[in-house]
C-alpha positions as CSV (number, residue, x, y, z in Angstrom):
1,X,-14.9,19.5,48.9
2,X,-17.5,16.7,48.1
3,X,-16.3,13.6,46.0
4,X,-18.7,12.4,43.9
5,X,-19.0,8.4,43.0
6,X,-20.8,7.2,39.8
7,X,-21.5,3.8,39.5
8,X,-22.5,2.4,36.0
9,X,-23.8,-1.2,36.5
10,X,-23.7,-3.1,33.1
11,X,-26.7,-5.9,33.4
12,X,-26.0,-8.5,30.9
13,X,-28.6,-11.3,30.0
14,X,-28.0,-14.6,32.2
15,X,-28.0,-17.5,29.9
16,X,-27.2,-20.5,31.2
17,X,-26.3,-22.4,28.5
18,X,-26.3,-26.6,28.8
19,X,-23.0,-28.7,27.8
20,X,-23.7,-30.9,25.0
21,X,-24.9,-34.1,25.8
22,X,-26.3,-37.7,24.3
23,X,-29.3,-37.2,23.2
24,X,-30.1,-40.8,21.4
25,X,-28.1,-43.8,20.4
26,X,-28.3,-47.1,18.1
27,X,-28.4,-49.5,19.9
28,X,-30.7,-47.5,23.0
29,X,-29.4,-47.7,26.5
30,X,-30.4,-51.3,28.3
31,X,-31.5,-52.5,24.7
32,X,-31.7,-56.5,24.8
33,X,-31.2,-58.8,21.6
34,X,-29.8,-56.7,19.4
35,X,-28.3,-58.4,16.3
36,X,-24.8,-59.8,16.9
37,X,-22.7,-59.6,13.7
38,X,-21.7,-55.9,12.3
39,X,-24.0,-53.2,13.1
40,X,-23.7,-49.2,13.0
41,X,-23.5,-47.5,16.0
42,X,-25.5,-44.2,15.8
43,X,-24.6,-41.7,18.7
44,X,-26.6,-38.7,18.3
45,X,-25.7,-35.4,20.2
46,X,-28.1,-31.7,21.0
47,X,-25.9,-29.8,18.9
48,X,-23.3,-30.4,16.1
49,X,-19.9,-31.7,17.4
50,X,-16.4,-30.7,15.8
51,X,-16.1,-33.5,12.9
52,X,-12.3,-34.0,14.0
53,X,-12.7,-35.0,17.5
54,X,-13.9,-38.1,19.3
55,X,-13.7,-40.6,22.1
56,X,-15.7,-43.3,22.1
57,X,-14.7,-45.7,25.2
58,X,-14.9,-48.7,26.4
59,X,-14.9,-49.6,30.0
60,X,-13.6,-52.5,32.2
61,X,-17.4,-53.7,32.8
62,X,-18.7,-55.4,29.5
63,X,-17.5,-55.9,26.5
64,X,-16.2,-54.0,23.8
65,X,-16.7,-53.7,20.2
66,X,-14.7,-54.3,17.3
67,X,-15.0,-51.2,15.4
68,X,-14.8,-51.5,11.9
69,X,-13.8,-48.5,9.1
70,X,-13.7,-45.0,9.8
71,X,-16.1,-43.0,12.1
72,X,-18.5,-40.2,10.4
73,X,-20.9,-37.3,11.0
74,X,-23.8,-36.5,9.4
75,X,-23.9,-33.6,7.3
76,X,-25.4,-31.3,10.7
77,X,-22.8,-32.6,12.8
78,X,-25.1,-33.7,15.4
79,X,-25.0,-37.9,14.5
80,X,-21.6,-39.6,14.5
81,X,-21.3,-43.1,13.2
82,X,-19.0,-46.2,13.3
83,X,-19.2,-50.0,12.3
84,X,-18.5,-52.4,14.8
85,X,-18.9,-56.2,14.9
86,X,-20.7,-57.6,17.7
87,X,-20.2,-61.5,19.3
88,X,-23.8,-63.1,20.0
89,X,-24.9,-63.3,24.0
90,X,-22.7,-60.3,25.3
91,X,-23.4,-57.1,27.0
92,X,-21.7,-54.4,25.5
93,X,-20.6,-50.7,27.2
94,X,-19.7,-47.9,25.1
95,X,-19.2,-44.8,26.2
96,X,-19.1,-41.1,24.5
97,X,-16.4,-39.1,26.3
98,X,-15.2,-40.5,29.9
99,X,-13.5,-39.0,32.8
100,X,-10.1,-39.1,31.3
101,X,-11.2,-38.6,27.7
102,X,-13.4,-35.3,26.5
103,X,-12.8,-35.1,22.3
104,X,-16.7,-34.9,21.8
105,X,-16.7,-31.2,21.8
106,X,-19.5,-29.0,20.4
107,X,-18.1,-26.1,18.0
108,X,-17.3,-23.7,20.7
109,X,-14.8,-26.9,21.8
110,X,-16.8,-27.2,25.2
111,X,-16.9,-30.8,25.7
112,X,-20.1,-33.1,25.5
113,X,-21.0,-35.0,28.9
114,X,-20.0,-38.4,29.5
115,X,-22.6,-40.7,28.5
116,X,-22.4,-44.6,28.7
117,X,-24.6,-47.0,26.3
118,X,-25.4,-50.6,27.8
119,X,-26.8,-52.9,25.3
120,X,-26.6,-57.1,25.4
121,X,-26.8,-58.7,22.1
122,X,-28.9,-61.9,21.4
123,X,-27.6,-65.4,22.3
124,X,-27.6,-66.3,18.6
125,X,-26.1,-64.3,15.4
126,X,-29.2,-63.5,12.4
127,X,-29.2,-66.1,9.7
């Protein structure tokens, strides 16, 4: 008797598909003099993001902002934005997601990658 073994090989498509990241802020990364007073931060991911969940951080190095009002998302989901008031001659890190907090999440709820926004504001607040 001779066994006979058929093997059917199913070949999907690979797609490697990129977590969402940071793809531009207000203020930019290593931006100097911004305006100290209240300012909108604009974060501004490569896909839309779930309108219910968010971590901006702060870290231990540099200060942090006072935000101010509620947060919002553009109407494609891709920009998020929050008041915050800012003291003249300070460098400011915010960050969007950390190590210990992922609520940035695309639609598919895969998390956006950590990104970190340095900025220093100017030594004196606009007139």
């Amino acid at each position: 008797m001779v066994a006979r073994l058929t093997v059917v090989l199913t070949l999907l498509p690979a797609v490697a598909l990129a977590e969402p990241r940071l793809v531009s802020s207000w203020p930019q990364d290593g931006a100097k003099a911004v305006p100290a007073g209240e300012q909108t931060l604009v974060l501004e991911f490569s896909e839309p993001m779930a309108p219910d969940r968010m971590s901006v951080t702060t870290g231990q190095i540099g200060a942090a902002p006072e935000f101010v009002g509620r947060p919002t998302f553009s109407d494609d989901g891709r920009t998020f934005r929050i008041r915050m008031r800012l003291k003249p001659g300070l460098t400011y890190v915010v960050g969007a997601n950390g190590p210990n907090h992922r609520n940035f999440q695309n639609l598919r709820g895969e998390p956006a990658a950590p990104s970190i926004v340095r900025f220093e504001t100017a030594e004196r607040a606009a007139p």
